[in-house]
N, C-alpha and C positions, 0 to 999 in steps of 0.2 A: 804177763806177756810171754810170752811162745817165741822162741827165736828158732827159726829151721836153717837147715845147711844143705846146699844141694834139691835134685827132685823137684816133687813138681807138688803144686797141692789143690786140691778138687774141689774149686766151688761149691759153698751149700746149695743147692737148688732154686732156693726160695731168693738167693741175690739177683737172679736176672728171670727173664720173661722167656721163655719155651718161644720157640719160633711157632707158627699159625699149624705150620704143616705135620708138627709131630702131634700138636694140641686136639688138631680133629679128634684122632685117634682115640684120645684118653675118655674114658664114660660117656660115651657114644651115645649109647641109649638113656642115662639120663640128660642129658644134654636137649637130647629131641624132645624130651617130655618136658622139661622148663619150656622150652623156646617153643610147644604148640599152646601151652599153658598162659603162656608172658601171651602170646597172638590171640589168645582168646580175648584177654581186658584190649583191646582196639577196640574201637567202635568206627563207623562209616563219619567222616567228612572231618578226622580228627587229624592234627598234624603232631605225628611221633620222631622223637630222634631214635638211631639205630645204631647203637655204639659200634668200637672195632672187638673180635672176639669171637672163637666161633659158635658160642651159643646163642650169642647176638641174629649171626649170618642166619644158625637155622628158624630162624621166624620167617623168614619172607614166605618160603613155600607157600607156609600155613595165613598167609596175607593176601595174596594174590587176589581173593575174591571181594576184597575191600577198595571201598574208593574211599583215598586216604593222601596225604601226602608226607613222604617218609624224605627227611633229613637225616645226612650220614658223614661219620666220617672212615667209613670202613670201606675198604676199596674194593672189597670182593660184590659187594649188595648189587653195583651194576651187572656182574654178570650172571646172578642169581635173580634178577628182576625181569618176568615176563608176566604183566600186565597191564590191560591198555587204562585200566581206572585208579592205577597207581603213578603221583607224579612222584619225581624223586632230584634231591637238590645233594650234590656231593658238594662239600666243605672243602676251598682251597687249604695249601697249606704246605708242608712238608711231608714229604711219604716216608715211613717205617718201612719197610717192606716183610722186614722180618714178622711185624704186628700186624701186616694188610691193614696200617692207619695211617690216618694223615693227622697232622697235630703240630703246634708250634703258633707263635705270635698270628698269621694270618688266620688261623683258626680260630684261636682265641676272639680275634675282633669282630669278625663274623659271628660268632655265637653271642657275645653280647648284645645284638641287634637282634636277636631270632626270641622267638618264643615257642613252647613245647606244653599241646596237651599230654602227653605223657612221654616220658625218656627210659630207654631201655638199658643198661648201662651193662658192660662184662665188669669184671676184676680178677686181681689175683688171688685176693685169698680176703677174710674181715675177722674183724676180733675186737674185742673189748677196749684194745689197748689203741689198736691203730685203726678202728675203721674200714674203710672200706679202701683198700689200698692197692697200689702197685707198684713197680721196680723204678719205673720211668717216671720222671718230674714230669715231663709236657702232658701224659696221658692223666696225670693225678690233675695238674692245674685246668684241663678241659674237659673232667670229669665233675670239679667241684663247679666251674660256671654252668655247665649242664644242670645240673641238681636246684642250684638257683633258677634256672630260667623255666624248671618246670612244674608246670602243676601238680604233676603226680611221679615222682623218679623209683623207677624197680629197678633191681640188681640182678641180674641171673648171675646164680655162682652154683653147682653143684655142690652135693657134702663134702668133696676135697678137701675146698677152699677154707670150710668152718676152721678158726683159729688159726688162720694162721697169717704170719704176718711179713710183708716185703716191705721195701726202704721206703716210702712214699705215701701219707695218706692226703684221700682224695678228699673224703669229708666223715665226721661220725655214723657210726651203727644205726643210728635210731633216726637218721633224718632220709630212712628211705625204706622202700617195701622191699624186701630179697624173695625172690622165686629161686626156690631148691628141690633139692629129690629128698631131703632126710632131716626130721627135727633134731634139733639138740639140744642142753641145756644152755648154751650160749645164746640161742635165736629163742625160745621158753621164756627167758628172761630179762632180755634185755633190746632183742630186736621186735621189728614188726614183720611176720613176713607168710608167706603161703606155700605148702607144700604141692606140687606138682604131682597130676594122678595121672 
C-alpha cells in the first residue's frame, strides 16, 4: 500500500468511461468500418437492439434502407434516424448523459419482456480475464440481459479495446461475435469474431 501526502493523483483511464463527445474522436475511421460491417449482417423485417456507444450510433446511416425495427437504449439513434421503413422503440429508464444512455431497473424490466434477432452491443475494452466489460454496473447488468435475450449478440469494439480491462464484466469472451478493425492473438484464440474491411 502507497500512502501519499498532499497533491493530487490521476486516475488510470481505464477506471471510468470517456464521455460520448471526446469518444467520437478517437479511430474515427475504424469505428465507421465496424459499424458499416455490423449493418451489413441486418436483414429486412428483423428486430435489432442498438446499444449506447458511438460505434453503435454510426450503424444507422448505413440502415436507413432497411425495413427493420430497431430497439435502443442510446439516446442519440433518434436524432440520427431518418427513415420512413425504420420503426424504432427507445428504452425508459434513467439517462447517463455523459454515455448518451439510458440504463437502470426500468430498463432492465423492459428488456426482459423484449426479444432481439440480433443485438449490437459497444464496450469498454474485453479480455480473457473480464470479458466483455465496462466501468458502470447498470451498463454491465443491461448488457448481459441483452446477450440473453438475443439470438445472435455482436460486440463492436475497435483494436483499442483488445485486452483490456474496466471494473465491470457484462458476460464472457466467447458468448458473442466482436466486429473489429484488427486481429490479435487474444480474438485467434479464444473469441469468435470478424474483422471489418
Amino acid at each position: 500500500i502507497q500512502m501519499l501526502r498532499g497533491g493530487g493523483v490521476k486516475l488510470k483511464s481505464s477506471s471510468y468511461d470517456i464521455p460520448v463527445v471526446e469518444k467520437k474522436e478517437i479511430y474515427k475511421e475504424e469505428k465507421e468500418r465496424i459499424a458499416r460491417f455490423a449493418a451489413s449482417l441486418v436483414r429486412n423485417h428483423e428486430v435489432i437492439y442498438i446499444d449506447s456507444g458511438t460505434t453503435c450510433l454510426q450503424m444507422i446511416k448505413y440502415l436507413k434502407d432497411k425495413t427493420i425495427t430497431i430497439i435502443t437504449s442510446n439516446i442519440q439513434v433518434i436524432n440520427e434516424l431518418d427513415s420512413p421503413t425504420i420503426k424504432c422503440i427507445v428504452l425508459g429508464g434513467e439517462v447517463n448523459k455523459a454515455l448518451d444512455s439510458i440504463s437502470g431497473p426500468l430498463t432492465e424490466a423492459a428488456l426482459k419482456n423484449l426479444y432481439f434477432d440480433k443485438a449490437f452491443l459497444g464496450t469498454s475494452g474485453f479480455s480473457l480475464e473480464n470479458g466483455i466489460n465496462t466501468p458502470d454496473f447498470r451498463e454491465a447488468s443491461k448488457k448481459a440481459i441483452i446477450k440473453q435475450k438475443s439470438k445472435e449478440c455482436y460486440v463492436l469494439a475497435d483494436h483499442s479495446k483488445c485486452g483490456k480491462n474496466t471494473l465491470c464484466k457484462a458476460f464472457e469472451l466467447d458468448e458473442c461475435i466482436i466486429i473489429t478493425d484488427k486481429s490479435s492473438p487474444l480474438l485467434e484464440n479464444y473469441a469468435k469474431y470478424y474483422i471489418a474491411d
